[in-house]
Residue, then its C-alpha position, 0 to 999 in steps of 0.5 A: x500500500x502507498x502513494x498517499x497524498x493529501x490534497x484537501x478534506x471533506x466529510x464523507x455522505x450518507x449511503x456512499x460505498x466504502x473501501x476498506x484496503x488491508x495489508x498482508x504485512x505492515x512494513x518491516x513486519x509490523x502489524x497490516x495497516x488498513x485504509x477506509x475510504x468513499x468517493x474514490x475514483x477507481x482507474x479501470x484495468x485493462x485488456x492484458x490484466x483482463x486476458x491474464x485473468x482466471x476470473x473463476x478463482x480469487x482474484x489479484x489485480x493492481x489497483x489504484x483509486x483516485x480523489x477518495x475521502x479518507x474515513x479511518x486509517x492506521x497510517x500515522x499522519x493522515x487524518x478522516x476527511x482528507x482527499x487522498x489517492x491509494x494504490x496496492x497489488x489487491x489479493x482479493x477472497x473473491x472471484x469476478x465471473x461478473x465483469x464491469x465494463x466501464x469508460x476505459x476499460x473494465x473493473x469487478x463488478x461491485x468495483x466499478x459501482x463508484x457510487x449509488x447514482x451508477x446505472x448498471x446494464x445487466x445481460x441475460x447471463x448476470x441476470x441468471x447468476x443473480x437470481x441464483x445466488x440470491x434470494x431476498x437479498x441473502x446468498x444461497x447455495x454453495x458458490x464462491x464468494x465473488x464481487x458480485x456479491x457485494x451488490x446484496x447489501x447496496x442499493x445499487x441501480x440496475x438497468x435490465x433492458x438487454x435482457x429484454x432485447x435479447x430474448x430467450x429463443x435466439x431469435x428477435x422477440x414478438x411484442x408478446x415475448x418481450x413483454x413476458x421477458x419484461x416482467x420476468x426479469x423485474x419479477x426475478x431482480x426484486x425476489x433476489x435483490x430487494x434493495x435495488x432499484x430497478x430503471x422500469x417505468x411504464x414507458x420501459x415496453x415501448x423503450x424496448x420495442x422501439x430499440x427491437x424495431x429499429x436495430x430489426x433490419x441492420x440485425x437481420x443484415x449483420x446475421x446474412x453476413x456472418x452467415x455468409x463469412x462463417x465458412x471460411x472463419x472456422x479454421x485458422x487463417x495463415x499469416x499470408x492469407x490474411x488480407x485475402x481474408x480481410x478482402x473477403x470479410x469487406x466485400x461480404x460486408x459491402x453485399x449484405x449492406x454491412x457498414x464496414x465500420x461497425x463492431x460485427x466487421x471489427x470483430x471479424x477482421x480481428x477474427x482473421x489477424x489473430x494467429x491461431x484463431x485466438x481472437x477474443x472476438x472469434x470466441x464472441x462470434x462463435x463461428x462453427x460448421x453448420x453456423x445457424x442463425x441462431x448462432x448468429x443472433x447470439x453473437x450480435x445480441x452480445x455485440x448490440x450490448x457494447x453498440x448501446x453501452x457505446x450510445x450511453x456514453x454518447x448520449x449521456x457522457x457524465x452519467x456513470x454506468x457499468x455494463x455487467x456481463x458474464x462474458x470474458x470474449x465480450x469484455x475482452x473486445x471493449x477493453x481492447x479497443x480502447x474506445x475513447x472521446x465519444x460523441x453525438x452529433x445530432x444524426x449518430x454516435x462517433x468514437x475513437x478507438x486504438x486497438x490493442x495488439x490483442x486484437x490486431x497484432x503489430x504485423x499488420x499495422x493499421x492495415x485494419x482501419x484502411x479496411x473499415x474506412x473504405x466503402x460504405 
């Protein structure tokens, strides 16, 4: 534990969240000093700390908090009330099968939950390991204790729309389904988490059904596609057929009417650069023989998650919000495209990005943006 520097002081409010750091060994083998802090601003981890990580065991990751208001210490010298910054190697007794993806990278879920104004967007796999876990708000069963079980005790926000979206037939849902999915799901989170406040209003169906039409086409067009590429993407592609590859991918795009810069042709041009079909975003597009549909459909329910996150930040760039997913693939991909500066200019959502060797490695330069910026 260290970099401690005091900047100011401020009380800390009612209801915000506290980090409590604890040393393994106090220096020079004395007793562990501990740190008690709100406020902090956490930095997000990023695509290589995520691909190193065994999510399904306790986890250690660096971490460093920012702008945090001191609560207790036993660190002489410092007092409650003071702004302070904290960084440490933490070996946590927790696993994080949850990941939060936030603006920068990602966090353990209850890690990326900065304060109670956070909006968390929940996927279908969140949404099951939640109501597994619990029940009124008490853990059930016998799994591992991980991050996400932090959220039983806080009155955290959650957004279950993509759960909504995304249905439970691997297909587009019917106005029916969705309504049934609606209710299902906000009768699931208030049985399990009692204490969260659920973002659903009577406007919520009509939200949703409105999303469902309008992303109907370019889904339909963007699963013809994969359809289409899914043949030659199933076995690894050799370094010297990669821009071969990549021409295909492109050209497929262009016939299905596939903007050559969206996430799905991202993430299939990565499919190809990556040696030995190590991808993250091969994994996310499950490519296989006999690719149906269905199959299809799931990929891009995954990737419209990132596509809504992505319109989040656009629309409402200083509301804090997490997209919480159980999908290593999925949250590989956010965080190795580095998304950054986002914006709307009144017709669409725009970004940058850099991505990072993960997902197209230095062999082939930025060969992969002269690829989506031709064309449509």
């Amino acid at each position: 534990m260290n970099d401690l520097p005091v900047t100011e002081r401020r009380a800390p409010q009612s209801g915000d969240a506290m980090l409590t750091y604890t040393e393994l060994e106090g220096p020079d083998g004395g007793e562990p000093r501990t740190l008690s802090f709100v406020n902090a601003e956490i930095q997000p981890l990023d695509f290589t700390t995520l691909q190193r990580a065994r999510l399904d065991q306790r986890l250690t990751i660096p971490l460093v908090c920012r702008d945090g208001t001191l609560v207790s210490t036993t660190i002489e010298g410092h007092q409650p009330g003071e702004t302070i910054n904290a960084s440490a190697i933490l070996e946590s007794a927790y696993t994080s099968e949850a990941i939060g993806l936030v603006k920068g990278g990602w966090l353990p879920s209850a890690f990326a939950v900065t304060h109670q104004k956070t909006t968390i967007l929940v996927d279908r796999n969140v949404v099951t390991k939640i109501v597994s876990r619990f029940d009124n708000g008490r853990r059930r069963g016998k799994h591992a204790a991980d991050f996400i079980d932090l959220f039983a005790d806080q009155p955290i926000r959650i957004n279950p729309l993509l759960f909504v979206l995304e249905g439970n037939d691997r297909r587009i849902p019917t106005p029916g389904e969705a309504a049934a999915q609606l209710e299902e799901v906000e009768r699931k989170l208030r049985s399990a988490l009692p204490k969260a406040e659920l973002t659903i209003g009577p406007d919520s169906l009509q939200g949703a059904l409105g999303l469902i039409e309008d992303s109907r086409a370019s889904l339909e067009r963007k699963q013809h596609f994969l359809r289409h590429i899914a043949p030659c993407m199933v076995s690894p592609v050799a370094r010297r057929d990669v821009e071969a590859r990549w021409n295909d991918v492109a050209l497929a795009a262009d016939l299905h009417s596939v903007s050559r810069q969206s996430l799905v042709v991202l993430a299939a041009l990565s499919a190809v650069a990556v040696p030995n079909g190590k991808s993250p975003a091969k994994n996310l597009l499950k490519f296989r023989n006999g690719y149906t549909k269905g199959d299809a459909y799931n990929a891009l329910a995954d990737l419209r998650a990132l596509e809504l996150f992505i319109g989040c930040h656009c629309l409402f760039p200083g509301e804090p919000m997490q997209l919480c997913t159980a999908d290593k693939p999925l949250a590989l991909l956010w965080a190795g495209i580095q998304a950054s500066n986002f914006r709307w200019s009144g017709t669409g959502f725009s970004y940058d990005m850099t991505p990072v060797e993960g997902l197209f490695p230095e062999n082939v330069g930025l060969s992969w943006r002269s690829i989506l910026e031709e064309g449509n």
